[in-house]
PASEBA-1860 file (N, C-alpha, C; in nm, 3 decimals):
! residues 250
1> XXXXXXXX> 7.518/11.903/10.203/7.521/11.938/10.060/7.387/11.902/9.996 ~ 7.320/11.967/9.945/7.195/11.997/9.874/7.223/11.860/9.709 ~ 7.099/11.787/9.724/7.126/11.704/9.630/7.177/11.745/9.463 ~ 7.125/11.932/9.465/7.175/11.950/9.263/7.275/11.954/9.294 ~ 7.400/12.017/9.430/7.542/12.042/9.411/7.579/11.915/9.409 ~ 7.525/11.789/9.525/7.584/11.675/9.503/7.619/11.624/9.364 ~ 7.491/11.610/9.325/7.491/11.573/9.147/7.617/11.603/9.079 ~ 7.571/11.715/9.102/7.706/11.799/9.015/7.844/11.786/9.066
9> XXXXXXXX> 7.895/11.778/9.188/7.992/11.728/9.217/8.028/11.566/9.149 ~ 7.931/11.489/9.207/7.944/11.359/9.102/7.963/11.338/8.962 ~ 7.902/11.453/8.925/7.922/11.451/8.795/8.041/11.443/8.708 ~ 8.127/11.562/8.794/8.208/11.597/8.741/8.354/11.523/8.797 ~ 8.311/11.436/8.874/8.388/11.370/8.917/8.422/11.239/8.830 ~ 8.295/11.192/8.758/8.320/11.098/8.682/8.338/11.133/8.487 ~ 8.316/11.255/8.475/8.345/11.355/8.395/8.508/11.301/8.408 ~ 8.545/11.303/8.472/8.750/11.334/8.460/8.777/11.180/8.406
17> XXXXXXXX> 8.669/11.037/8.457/8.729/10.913/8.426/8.622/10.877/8.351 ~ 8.570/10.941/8.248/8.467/10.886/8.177/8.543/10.785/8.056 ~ 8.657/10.831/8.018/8.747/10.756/7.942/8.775/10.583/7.919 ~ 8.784/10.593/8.101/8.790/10.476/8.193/8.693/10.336/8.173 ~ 8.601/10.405/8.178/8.443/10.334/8.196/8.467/10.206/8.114 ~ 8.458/10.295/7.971/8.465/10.164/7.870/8.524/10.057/7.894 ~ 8.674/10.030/7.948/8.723/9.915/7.960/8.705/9.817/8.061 ~ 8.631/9.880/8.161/8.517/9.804/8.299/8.430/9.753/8.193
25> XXXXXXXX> 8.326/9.834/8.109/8.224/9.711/8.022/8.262/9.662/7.926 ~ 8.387/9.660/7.893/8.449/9.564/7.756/8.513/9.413/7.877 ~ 8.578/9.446/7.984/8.587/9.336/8.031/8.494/9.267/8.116 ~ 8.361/9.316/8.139/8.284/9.244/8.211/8.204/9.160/8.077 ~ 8.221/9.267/7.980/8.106/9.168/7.814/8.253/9.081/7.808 ~ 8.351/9.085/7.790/8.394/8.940/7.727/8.359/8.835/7.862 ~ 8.356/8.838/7.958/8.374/8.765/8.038/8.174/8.699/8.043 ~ 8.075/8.788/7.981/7.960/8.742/7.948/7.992/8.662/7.808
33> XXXXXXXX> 8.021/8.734/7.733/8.050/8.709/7.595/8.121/8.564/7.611 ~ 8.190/8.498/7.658/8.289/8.364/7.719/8.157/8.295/7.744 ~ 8.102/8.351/7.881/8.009/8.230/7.910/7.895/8.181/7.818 ~ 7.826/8.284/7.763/7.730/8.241/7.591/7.781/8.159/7.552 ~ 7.899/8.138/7.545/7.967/8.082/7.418/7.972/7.940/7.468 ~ 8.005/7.925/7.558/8.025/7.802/7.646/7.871/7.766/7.673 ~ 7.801/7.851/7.686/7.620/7.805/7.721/7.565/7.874/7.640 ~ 7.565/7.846/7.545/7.463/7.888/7.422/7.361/7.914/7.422
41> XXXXXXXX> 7.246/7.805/7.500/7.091/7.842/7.557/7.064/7.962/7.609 ~ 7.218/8.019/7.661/7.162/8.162/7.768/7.184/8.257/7.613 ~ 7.225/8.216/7.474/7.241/8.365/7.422/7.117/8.372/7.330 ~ 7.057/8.438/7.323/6.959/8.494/7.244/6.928/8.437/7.071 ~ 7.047/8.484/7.028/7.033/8.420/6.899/7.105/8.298/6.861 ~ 7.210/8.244/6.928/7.265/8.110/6.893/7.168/8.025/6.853 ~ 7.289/7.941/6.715/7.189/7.844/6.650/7.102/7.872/6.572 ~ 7.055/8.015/6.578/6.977/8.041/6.470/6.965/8.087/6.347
49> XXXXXXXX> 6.935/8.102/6.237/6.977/8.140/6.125/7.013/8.281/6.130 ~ 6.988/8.350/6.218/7.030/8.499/6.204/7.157/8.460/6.286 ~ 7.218/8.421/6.342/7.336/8.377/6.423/7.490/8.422/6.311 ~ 7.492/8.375/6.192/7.590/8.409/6.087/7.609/8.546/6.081 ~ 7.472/8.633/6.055/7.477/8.782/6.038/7.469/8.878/6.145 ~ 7.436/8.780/6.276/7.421/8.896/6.390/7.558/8.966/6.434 ~ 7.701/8.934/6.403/7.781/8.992/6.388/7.776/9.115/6.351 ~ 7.785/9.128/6.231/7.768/9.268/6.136/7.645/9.324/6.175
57> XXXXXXXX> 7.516/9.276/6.188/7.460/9.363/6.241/7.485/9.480/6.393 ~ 7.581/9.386/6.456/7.641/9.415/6.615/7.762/9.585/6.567 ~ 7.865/9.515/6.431/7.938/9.594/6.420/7.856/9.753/6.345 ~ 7.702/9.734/6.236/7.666/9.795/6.250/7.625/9.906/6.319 ~ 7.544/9.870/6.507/7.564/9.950/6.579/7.649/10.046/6.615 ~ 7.782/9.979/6.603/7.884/10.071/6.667/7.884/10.154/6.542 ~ 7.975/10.145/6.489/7.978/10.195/6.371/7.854/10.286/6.297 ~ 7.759/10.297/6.390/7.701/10.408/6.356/7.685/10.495/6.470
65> XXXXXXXX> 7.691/10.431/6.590/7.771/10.562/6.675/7.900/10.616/6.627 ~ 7.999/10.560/6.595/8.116/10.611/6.541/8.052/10.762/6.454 ~ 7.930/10.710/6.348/7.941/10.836/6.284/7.858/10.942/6.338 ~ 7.793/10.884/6.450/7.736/11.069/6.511/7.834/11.117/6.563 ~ 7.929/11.051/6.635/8.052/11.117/6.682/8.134/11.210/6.611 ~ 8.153/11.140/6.435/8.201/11.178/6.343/8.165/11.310/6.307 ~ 8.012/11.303/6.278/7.934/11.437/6.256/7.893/11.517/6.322 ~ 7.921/11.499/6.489/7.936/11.612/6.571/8.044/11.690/6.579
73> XXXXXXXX> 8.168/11.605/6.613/8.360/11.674/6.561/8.345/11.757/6.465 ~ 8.278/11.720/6.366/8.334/11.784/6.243/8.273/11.896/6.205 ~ 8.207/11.939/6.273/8.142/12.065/6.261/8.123/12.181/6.352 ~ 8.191/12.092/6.489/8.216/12.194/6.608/8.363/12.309/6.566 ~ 8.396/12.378/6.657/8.483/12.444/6.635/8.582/12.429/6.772 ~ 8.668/12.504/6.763/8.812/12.446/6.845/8.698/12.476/7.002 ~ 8.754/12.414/7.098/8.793/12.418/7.254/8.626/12.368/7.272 ~ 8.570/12.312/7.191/8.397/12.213/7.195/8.397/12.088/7.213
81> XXXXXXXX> 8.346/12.022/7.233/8.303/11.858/7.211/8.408/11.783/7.194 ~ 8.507/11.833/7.345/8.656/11.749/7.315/8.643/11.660/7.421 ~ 8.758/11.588/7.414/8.855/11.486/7.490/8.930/11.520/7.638 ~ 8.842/11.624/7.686/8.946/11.699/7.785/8.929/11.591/7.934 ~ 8.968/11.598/8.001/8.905/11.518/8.111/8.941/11.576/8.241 ~ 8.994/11.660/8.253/9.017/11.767/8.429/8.889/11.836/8.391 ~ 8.879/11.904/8.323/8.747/12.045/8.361/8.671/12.066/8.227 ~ 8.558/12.109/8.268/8.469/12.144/8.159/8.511/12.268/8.063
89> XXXXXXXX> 8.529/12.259/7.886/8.570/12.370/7.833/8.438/12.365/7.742 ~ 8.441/12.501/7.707/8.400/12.531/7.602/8.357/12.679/7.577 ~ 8.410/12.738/7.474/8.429/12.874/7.433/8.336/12.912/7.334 ~ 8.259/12.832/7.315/8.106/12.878/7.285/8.014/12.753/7.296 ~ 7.917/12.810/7.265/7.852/12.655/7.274/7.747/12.700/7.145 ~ 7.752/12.530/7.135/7.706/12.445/6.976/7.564/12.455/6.994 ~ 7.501/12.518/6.923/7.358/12.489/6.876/7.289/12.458/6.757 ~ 7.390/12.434/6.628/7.375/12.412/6.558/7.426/12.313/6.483
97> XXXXXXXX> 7.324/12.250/6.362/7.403/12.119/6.317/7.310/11.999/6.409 ~ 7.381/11.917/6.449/7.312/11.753/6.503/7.309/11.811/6.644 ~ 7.347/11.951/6.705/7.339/12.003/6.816/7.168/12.092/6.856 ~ 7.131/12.106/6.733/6.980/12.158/6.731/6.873/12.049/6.736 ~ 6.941/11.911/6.713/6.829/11.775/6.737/6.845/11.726/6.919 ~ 6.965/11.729/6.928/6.984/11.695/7.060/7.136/11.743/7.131 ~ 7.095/11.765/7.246/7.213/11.842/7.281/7.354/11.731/7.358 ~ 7.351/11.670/7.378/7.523/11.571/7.418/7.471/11.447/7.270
105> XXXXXXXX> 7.531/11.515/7.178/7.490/11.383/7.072/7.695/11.307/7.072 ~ 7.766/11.349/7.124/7.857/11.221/7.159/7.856/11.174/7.213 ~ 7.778/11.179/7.317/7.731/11.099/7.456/7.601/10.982/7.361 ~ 7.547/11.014/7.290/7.478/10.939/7.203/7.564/10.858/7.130 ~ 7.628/10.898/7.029/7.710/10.843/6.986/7.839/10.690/7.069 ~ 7.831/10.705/7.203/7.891/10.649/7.263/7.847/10.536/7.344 ~ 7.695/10.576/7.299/7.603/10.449/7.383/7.581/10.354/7.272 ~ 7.585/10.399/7.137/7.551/10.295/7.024/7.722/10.207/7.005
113> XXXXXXXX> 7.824/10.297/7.039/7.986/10.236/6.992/7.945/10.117/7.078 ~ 7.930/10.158/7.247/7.926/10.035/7.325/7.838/9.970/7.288 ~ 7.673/9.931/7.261/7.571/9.846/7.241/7.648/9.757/7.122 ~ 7.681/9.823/7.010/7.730/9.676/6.940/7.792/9.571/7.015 ~ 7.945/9.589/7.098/7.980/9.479/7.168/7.913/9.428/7.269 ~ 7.818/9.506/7.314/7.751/9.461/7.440/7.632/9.378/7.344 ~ 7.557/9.382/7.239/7.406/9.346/7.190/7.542/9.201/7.166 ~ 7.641/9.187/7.135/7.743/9.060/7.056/7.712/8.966/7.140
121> XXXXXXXX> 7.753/9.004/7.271/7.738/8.875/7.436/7.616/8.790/7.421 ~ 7.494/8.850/7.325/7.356/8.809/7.321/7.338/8.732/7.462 ~ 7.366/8.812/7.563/7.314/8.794/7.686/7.239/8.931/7.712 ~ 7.111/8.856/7.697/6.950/9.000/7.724/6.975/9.085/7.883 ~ 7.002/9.009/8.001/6.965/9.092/8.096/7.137/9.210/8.093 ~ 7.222/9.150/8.042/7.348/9.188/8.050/7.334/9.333/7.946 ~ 7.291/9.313/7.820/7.222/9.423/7.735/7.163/9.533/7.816 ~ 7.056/9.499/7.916/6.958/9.570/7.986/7.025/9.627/8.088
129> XXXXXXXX> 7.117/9.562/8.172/7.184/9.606/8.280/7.287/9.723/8.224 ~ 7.392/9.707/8.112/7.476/9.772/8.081/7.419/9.956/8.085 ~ 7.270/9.935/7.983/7.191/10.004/7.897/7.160/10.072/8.074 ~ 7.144/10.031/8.117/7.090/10.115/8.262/7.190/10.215/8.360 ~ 7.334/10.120/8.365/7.437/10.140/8.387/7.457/10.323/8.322 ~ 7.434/10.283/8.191/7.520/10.420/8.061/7.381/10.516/8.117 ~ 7.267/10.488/8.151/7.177/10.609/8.200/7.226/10.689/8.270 ~ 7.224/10.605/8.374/7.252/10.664/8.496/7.394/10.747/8.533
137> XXXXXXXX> 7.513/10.682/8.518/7.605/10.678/8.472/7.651/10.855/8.394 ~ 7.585/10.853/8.332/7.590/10.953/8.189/7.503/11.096/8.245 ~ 7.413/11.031/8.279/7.314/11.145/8.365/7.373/11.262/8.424 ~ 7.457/11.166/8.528/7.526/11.286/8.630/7.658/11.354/8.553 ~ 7.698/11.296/8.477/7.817/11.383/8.346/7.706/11.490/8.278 ~ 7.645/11.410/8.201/7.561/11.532/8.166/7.466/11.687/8.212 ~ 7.474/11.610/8.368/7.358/11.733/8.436/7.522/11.834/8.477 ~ 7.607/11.828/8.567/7.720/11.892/8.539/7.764/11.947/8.451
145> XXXXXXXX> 7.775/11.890/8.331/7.810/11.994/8.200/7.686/12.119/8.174 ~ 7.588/12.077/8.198/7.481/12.162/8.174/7.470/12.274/8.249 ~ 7.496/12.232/8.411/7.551/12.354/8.477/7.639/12.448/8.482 ~ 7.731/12.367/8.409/7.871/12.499/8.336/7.790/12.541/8.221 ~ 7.750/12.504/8.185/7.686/12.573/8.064/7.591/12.734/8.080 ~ 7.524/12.642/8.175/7.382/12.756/8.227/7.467/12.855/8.331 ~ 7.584/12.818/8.393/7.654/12.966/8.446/7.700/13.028/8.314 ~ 7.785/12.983/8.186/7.862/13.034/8.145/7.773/13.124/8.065
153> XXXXXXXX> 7.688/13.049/7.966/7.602/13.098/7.820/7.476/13.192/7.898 ~ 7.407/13.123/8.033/7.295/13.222/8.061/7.161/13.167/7.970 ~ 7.107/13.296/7.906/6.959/13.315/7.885/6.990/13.223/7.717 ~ 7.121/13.227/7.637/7.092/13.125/7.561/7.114/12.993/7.558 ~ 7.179/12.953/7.696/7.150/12.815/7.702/7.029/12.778/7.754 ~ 6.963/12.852/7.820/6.833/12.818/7.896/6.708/12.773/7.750 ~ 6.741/12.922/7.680/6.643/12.881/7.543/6.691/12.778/7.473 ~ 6.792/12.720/7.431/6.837/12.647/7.386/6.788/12.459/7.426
161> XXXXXXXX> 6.803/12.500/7.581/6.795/12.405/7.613/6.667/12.308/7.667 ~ 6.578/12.453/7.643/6.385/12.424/7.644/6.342/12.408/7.493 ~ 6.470/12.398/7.367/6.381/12.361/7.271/6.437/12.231/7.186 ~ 6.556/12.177/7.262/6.628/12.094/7.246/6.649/11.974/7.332 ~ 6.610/11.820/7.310/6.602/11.752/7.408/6.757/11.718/7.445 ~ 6.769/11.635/7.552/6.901/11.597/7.589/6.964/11.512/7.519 ~ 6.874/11.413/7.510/6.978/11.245/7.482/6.904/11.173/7.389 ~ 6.795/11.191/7.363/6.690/11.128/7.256/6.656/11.258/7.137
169> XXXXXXXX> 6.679/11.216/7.006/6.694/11.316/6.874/6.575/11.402/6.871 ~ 6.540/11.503/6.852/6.396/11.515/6.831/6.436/11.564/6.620 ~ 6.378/11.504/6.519/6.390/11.513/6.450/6.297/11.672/6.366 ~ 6.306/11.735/6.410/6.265/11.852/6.346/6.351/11.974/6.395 ~ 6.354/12.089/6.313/6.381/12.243/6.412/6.539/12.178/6.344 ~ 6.569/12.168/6.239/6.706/12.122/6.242/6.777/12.255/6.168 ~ 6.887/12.311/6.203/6.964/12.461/6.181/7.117/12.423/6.099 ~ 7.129/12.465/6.024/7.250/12.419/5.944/7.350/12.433/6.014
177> XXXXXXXX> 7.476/12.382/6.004/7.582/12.427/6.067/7.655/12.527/6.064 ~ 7.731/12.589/6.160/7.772/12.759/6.148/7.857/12.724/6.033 ~ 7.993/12.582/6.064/8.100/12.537/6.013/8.104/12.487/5.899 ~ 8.208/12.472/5.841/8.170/12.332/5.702/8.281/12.233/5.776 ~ 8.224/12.120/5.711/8.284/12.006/5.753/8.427/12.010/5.753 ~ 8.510/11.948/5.904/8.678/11.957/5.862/8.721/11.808/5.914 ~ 8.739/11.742/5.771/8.820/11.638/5.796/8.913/11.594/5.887 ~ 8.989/11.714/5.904/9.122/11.722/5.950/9.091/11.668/6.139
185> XXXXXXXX> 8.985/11.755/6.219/8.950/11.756/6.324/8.921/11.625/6.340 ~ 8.833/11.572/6.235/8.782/11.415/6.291/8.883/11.332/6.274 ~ 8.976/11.366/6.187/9.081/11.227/6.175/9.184/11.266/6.324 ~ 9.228/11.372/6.335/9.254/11.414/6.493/9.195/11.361/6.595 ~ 9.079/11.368/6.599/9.010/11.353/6.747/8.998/11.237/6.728 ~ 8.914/11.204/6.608/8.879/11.059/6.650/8.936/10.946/6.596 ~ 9.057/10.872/6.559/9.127/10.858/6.499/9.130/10.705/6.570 ~ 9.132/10.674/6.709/9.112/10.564/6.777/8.943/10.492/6.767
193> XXXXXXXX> 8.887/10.572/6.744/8.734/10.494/6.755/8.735/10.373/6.702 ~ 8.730/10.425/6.567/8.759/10.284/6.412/8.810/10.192/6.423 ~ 8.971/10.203/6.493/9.046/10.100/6.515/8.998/10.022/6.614 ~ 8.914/10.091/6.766/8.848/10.019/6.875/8.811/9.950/6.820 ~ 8.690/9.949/6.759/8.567/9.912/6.698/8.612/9.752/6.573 ~ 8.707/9.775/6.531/8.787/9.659/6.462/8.815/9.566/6.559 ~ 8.872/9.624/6.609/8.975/9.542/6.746/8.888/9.473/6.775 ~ 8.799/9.532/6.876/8.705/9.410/6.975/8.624/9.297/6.896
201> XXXXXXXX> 8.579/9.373/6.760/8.482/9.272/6.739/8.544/9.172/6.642 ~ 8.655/9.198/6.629/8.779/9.094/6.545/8.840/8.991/6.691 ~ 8.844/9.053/6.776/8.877/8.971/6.910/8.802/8.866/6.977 ~ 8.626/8.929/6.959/8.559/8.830/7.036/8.500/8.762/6.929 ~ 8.562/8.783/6.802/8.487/8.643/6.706/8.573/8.575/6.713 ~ 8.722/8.591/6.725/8.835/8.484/6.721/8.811/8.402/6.858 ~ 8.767/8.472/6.939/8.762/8.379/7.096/8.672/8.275/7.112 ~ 8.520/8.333/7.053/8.418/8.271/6.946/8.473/8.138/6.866
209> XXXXXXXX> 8.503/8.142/6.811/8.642/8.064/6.709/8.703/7.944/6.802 ~ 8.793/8.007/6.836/8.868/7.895/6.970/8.765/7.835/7.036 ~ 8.708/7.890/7.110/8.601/7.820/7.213/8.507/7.695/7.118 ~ 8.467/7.761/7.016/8.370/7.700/6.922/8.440/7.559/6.838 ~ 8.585/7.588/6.864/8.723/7.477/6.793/8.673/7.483/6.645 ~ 8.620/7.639/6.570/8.640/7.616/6.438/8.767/7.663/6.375 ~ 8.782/7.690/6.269/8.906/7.672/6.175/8.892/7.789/6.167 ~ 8.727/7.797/6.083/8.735/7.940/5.975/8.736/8.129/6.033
217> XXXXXXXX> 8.808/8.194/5.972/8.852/8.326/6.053/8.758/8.412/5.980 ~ 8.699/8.496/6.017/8.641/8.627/5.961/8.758/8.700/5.945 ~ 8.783/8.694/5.790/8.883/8.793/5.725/8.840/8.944/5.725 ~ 8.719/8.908/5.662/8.660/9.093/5.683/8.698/9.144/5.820 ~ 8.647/9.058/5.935/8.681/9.127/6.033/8.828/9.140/6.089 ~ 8.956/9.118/6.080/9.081/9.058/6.072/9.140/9.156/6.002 ~ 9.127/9.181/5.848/9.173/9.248/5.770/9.078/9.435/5.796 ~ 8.995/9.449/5.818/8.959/9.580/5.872/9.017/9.594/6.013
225> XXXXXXXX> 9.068/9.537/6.112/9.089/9.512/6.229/9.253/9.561/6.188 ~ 9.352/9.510/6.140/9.454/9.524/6.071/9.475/9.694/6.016 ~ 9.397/9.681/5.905/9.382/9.799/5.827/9.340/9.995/5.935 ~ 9.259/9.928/6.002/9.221/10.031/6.094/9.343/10.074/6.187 ~ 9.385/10.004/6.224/9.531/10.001/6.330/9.641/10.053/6.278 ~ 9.659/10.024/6.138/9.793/10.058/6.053/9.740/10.234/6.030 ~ 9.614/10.210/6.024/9.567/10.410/5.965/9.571/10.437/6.103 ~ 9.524/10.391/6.189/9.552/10.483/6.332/9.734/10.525/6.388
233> XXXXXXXX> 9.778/10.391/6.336/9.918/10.454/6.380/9.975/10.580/6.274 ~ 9.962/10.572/6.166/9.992/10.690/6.072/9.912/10.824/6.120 ~ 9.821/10.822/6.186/9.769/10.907/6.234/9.766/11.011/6.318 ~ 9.849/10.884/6.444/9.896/10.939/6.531/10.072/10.992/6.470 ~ 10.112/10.913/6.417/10.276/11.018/6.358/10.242/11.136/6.350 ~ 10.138/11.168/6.257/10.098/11.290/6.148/10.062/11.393/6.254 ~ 9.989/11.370/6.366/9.945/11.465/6.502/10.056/11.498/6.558 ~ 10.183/11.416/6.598/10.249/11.459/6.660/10.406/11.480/6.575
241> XXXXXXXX> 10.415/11.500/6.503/10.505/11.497/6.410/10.505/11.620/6.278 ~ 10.421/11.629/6.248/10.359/11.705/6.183/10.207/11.824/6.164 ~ 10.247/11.913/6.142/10.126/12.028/6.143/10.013/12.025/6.005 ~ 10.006/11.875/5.956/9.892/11.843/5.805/9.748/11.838/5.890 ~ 9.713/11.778/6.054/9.600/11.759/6.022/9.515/11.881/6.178 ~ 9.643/12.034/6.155/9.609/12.111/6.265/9.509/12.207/6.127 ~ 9.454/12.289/6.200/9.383/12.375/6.128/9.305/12.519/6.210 ~ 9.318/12.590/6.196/9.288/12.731/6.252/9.148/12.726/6.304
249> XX> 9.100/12.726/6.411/8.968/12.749/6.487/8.945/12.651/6.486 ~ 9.000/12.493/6.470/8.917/12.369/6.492/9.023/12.302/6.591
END
């Protein structure tokens, strides 16, 4: 087998458990995230005055992958930039919108969700390793999709894809979106992100907490952690229970 089919076989092989991944680097960072805590010298910012705020700066990260994710959903149209995980779909393809800066911008979006909990461990080589991991990793998902692409679309994915980088934004050449924004799709699709994103970093400050034998709780983080979970479960009722957040071509 010729190394592009290999690729592409790989690709798409980890294409089906890309889902997966995340919870391999959420339990290898708490288990970094534990030892910082216990050896402080190894974390980067402990002890230091930025130490109080490097939290929120951490949840920052994610939370702004959350919203390229946000603003890619919401402007694609039905059978695009989904959740599927057997086979590659898509019944047209996106060139417009945050799709004319770079072309897999949820795959972007998904490297910043993870870096917040991973930058939290403030273990540097663990940062670097992860960050190498999601390259490589992502690469072979991505070069596979591209090949369904370039059989399916042809001569306009080829142009498309010589004026559009992959994974890094190029900030110019930007094309409005075909769509207008639909709420409805992002609270659908992405409806778990938010609540992730609460969860963990409400989890590894409380562990933080225990280990550290303090008292005091990050309510912000606790009460958004809470709040996010209660809107995700209403969320999920409303998807499967009800036809409020379906909508025609999305």
């Amino acid at each position: 087998m010729g190394l592009q089919e290999n690729l592409e076989k790989q690709g798409m092989w980890l294409f089906r458990y890309r889902s997966n991944i995340p919870f391999l680097i959420l339990f290898l960072g708490v288990i970094v995230f534990i030892y910082t805590e216990i050896h402080p010298g190894k974390y980067f910012v402990k002890n230091g005055a930025i130490d109080h705020y490097y939290i929120y700066f951490c949840l920052f990260v994610s939370l702004s992958g959350l919203f390229i994710r946000v603003i890619t959903v919401g402007y694609t149209p039905a059978n695009t930039s989904g959740r599927n995980t057997k086979t590659q779909q898509a019944d047209t393809l996106n060139t417009s919108g945050i799709y004319s800066l770079v072309r897999h911008p949820l795959y972007l979006g998904n490297f910043f969700m993870w870096l917040g909990p991973v930058l939290l461990t403030g273990h540097f080589w663990f940062v670097l390793a992860v960050s190498l991991f999601y390259w490589i990793y992502y690469e072979r998902i991505m070069f596979s999709e591209e090949q369904y692409l370039r059989r399916k679309f042809g001569e306009t994915f080829i142009t498309w894809s010589d004026e559009v980088p992959g994974f890094i934004p190029r900030f110019r050449g930007y094309r409005k979106p075909e769509l207008p924004f639909s709420w409805r799709k992002v609270l659908k699709k992405e409806k778990n992100g938010l609540a992730a994103v609460f969860l963990i970093f409400a989890a590894l400050d409380i562990t933080a907490k225990l280990l550290d034998k303090e008292n005091s709780l990050n309510w912000f983080l606790i009460s958004g952690c809470i709040g996010t979970l209660l809107f995700y479960v209403v969320l999920k009722y409303l998807k499967y229970n009800t036809g409020i957040l379906n909508e025609r071509g999305r």
